[in-house]
Each structure stands twice: as C-alpha cells, then as structure tokens.
C-alpha positions in Angstrom: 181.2 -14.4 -63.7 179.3 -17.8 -64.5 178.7 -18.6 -68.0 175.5 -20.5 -68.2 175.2 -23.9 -70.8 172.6 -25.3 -72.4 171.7 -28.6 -71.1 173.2 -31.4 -73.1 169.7 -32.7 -74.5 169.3 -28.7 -76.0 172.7 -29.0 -77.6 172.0 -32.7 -79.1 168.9 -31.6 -80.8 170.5 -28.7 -82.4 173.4 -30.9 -83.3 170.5 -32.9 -85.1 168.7 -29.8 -86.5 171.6 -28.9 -88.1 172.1 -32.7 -89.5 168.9 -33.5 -90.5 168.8 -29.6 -92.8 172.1 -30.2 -94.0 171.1 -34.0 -95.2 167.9 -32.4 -96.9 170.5 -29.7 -98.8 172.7 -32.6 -99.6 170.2 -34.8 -101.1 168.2 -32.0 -103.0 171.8 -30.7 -105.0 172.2 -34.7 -105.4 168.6 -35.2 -106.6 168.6 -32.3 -109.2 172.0 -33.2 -110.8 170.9 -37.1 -111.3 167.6 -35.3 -112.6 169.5 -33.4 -115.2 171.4 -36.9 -116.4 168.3 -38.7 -116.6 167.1 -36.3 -118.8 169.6 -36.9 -121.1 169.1 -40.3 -120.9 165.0 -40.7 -120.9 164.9 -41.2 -125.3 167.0 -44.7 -124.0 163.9 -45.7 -121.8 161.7 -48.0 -122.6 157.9 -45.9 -122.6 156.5 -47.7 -119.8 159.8 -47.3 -117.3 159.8 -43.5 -118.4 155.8 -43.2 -117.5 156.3 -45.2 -114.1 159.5 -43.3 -113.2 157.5 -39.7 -113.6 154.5 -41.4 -111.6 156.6 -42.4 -109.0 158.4 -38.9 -109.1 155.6 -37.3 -109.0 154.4 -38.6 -105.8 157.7 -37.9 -103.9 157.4 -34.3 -105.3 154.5 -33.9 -104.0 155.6 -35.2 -100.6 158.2 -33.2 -100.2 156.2 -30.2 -101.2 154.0 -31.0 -98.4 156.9 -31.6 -95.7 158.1 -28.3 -97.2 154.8 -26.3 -96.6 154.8 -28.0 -92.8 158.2 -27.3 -92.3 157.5 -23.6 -93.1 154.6 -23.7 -90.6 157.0 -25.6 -87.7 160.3 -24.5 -88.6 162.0 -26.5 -85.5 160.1 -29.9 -86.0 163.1 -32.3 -86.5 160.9 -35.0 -87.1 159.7 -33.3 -90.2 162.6 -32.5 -91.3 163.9 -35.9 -91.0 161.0 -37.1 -92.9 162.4 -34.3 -95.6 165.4 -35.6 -95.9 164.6 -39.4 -96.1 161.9 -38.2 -99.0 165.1 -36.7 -100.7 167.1 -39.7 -100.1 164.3 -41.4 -101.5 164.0 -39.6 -104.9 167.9 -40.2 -104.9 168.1 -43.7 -105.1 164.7 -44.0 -107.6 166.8 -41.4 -110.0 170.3 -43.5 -109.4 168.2 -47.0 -110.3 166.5 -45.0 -113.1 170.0 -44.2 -114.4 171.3 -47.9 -114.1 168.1 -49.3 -116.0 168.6 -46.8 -119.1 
C-alpha cells in the first residue's frame, strides 16, 4: 500500500496558514491586555496624545475589521491574513509606545 504526500509547496503553505493565524491570535490577546493598561493609564495623558492615540486606533480597528470581513469571505487567503496579523502587530507597538509616553 502507497501512502500518498502532499507536495512540499502544499505542506509549506499550511505550515504558513497556521503561522500567520496563530500570529493574528497572539497579537490580538497582546493587543487587548496593553488596551486594558492603557486604560488605566489614559487620566496621565496629555488631551491631545489621548485624542491622537484613539484616532490612530481607530483607523487600525477599522482595518482589521475589514481584513476580518475579507477573511470570512476567503478563509484560505494567507496574504490577508498576513496583512491581519501585521495590523495587530501594528496596534501592538502604537499601545506599547502609548504606554511608554504616559
């Protein structure tokens, strides 16, 4: 009996599937908890930080909402769910400089 394999290339991109889903997990549980301390935080920011920091928030929200609705449509695009990930990473590090500024 012959066991058939997937071709290398099909392995690799689920090897990267995988990645890129698990990074967009990894970011989001980072994301909320740095959004939770900043909260605390926000009455120590100067007005004009705080309104800039939820602008800027607000336009990575809404980017990830969209990559989320598209993703939902195209559940095995890895380039959008690359992009997912990086819009996480994204909202990471403006949430960890938001953090170091208050």
């Amino acid at each position: 009996v012959r066991v058939r394999r997937a071709p290398a290339a099909v392995e690799a991109a689920g090897v990267a599937f995988a990645s890129a889903a698990d990074s967009s997990q990894a970011y989001e549980a980072e994301a909320n908890v740095l959004l939770n301390e900043l909260e605390v935080q926000r009455a120590m920011l100067r007005p004009n930080t705080s309104a800039a920091l939820d602008s800027d928030l607000a336009v990575i929200d809404r980017s990830i909402g969209e990559l989320k609705a598209a993703i939902a449509r195209d559940p095995r695009n890895l380039a959008l769910r690359r992009l997912l990930a990086a819009s996480y990473r994204e909202k990471v590090q403006l949430l960890k400089r938001a953090s170091n500024a208050g």
